[in-house]
C-alpha positions in Angstrom: 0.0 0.0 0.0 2.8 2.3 1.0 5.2 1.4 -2.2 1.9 2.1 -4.5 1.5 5.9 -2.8 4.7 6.6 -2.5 5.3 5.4 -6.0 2.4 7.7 -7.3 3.5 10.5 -5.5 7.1 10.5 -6.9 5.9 10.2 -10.3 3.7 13.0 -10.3 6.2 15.0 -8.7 8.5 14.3 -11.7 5.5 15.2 -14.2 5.1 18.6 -12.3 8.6 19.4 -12.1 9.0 18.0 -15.8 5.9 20.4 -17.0 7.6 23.6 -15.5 9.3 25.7 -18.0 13.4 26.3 -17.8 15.4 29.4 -18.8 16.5 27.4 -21.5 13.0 27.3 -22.8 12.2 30.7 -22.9 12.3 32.7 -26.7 15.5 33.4 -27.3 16.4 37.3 -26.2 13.5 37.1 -23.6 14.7 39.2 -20.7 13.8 36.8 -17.1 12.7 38.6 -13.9 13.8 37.7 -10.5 12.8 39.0 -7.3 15.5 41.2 -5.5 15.6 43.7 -3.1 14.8 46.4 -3.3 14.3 45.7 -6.7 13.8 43.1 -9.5 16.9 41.7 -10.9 17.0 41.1 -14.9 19.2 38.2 -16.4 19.6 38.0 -20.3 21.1 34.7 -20.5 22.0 34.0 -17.4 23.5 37.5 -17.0 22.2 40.5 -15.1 21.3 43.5 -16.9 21.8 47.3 -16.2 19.7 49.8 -17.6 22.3 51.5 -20.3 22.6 47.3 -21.9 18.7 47.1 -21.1 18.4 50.4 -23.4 20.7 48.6 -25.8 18.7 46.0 -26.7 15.2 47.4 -26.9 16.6 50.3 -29.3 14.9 48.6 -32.0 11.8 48.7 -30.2 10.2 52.0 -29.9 7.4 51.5 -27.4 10.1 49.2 -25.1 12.9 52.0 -25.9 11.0 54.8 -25.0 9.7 53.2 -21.4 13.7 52.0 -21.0 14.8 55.8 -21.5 12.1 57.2 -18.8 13.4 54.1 -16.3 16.8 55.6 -17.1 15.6 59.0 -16.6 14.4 58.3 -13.1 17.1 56.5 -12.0 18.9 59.5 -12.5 16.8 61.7 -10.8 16.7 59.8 -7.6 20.1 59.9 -8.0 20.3 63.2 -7.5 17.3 63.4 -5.4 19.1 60.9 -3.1 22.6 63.2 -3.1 20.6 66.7 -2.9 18.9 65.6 0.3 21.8 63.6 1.9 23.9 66.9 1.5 21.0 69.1 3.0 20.8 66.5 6.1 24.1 66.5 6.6 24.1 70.2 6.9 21.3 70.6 9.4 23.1 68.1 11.5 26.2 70.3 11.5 24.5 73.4 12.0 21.8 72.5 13.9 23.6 73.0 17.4 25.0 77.0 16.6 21.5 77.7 14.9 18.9 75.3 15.6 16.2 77.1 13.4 18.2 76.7 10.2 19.1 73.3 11.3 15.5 72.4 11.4 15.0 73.9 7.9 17.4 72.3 6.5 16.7 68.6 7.6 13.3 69.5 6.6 14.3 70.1 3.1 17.0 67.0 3.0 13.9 64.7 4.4 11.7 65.8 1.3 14.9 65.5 -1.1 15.2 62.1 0.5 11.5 61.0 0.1 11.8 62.3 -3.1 14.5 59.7 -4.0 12.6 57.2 -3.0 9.6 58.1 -4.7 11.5 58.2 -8.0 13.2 54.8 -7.3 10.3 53.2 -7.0 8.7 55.5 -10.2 11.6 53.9 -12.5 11.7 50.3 -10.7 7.4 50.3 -12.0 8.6 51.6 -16.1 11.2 49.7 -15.9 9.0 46.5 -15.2 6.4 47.7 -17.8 9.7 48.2 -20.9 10.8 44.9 -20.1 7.3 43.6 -20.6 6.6 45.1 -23.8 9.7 44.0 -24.9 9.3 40.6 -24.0 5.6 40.6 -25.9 7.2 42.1 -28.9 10.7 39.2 -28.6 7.6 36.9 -28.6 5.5 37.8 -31.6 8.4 38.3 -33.0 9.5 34.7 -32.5 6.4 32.9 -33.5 6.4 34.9 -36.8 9.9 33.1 -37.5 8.6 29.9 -36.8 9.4 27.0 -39.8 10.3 23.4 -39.1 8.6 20.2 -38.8 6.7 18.8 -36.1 6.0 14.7 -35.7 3.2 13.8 -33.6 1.8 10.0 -32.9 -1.1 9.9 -31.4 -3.8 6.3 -31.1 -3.4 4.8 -35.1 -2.6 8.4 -36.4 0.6 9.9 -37.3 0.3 14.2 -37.8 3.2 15.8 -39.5 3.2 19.4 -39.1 5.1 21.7 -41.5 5.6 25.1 -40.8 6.7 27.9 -43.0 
């Protein structure tokens, strides 16, 4: 009774795992997504992606190029966002014990330059997300208009050939 469960489970558990796509089986160029934190990680290949060889390959697709170039746009800004406030912060830390008023100010300002950072992170994390998904669409269509080969197929008494061009 055990052997026949046990034997069961096993083999459905190699059907399931069998049935799960691979990166290998991906279209070729497809950019995968993994999770990271804070945010996704992008392999081509096997290898990760930055946003400059991201912009690279989706330069012959407009809609995909021009989300790539907003994600690149943003990461810049928070960038600077990020710098802008760190440097105001600083600066109310120095000077907040000779003039506390200014002090306050001026945390007050590197606080919003710092929220703003991390408003625009998370703005160019979301576009980059949505280029990588139009590009993906398009490496697909693209890919199943190149289709041609042959397909053999044996099912009960019947043998389907499938040629495509």
């Amino acid at each position: 009774m055990w052997k026949l469960l046990f034997s069961s489970l096993l083999l459905c558990s190699v059907t399931i795992l069998h049935s799960q796509q691979t990166y290998d089986k991906f279209a070729k160029d497809t950019i995968v997504t993994v999770s990271g934190f804070p945010n996704k990680i992008y392999l081509l290949g096997g290898k990760k992606l930055s946003l400059p060889v991201m912009e690279w390959f989706m330069d012959d697709y407009p809609a995909a190029h021009d989300q790539i170039r907003v994600a690149i746009f943003s990461d810049q800004l928070s960038l600077a966002s990020y710098t802008i406030g760190g440097v105001f912060c600083l600066s109310g830390l120095l000077i907040h014990p000779q003039n506390q008023g200014l002090g306050n100010d001026l945390l007050k300002i590197g606080g919003i330059g710092l929220g703003g950072g991390v408003i625009s992170q998370i703005w160019s994390a979301r576009i980059q997300r949505k280029a990588v998904n139009i590009y993906n669409k398009e490496i697909r269509q693209y890919y199943a208009r190149q289709s041609v080969g042959a397909s053999l197929s044996l099912c009960a008494g019947q043998v389907l050939v499938i040629v495509d061009f």
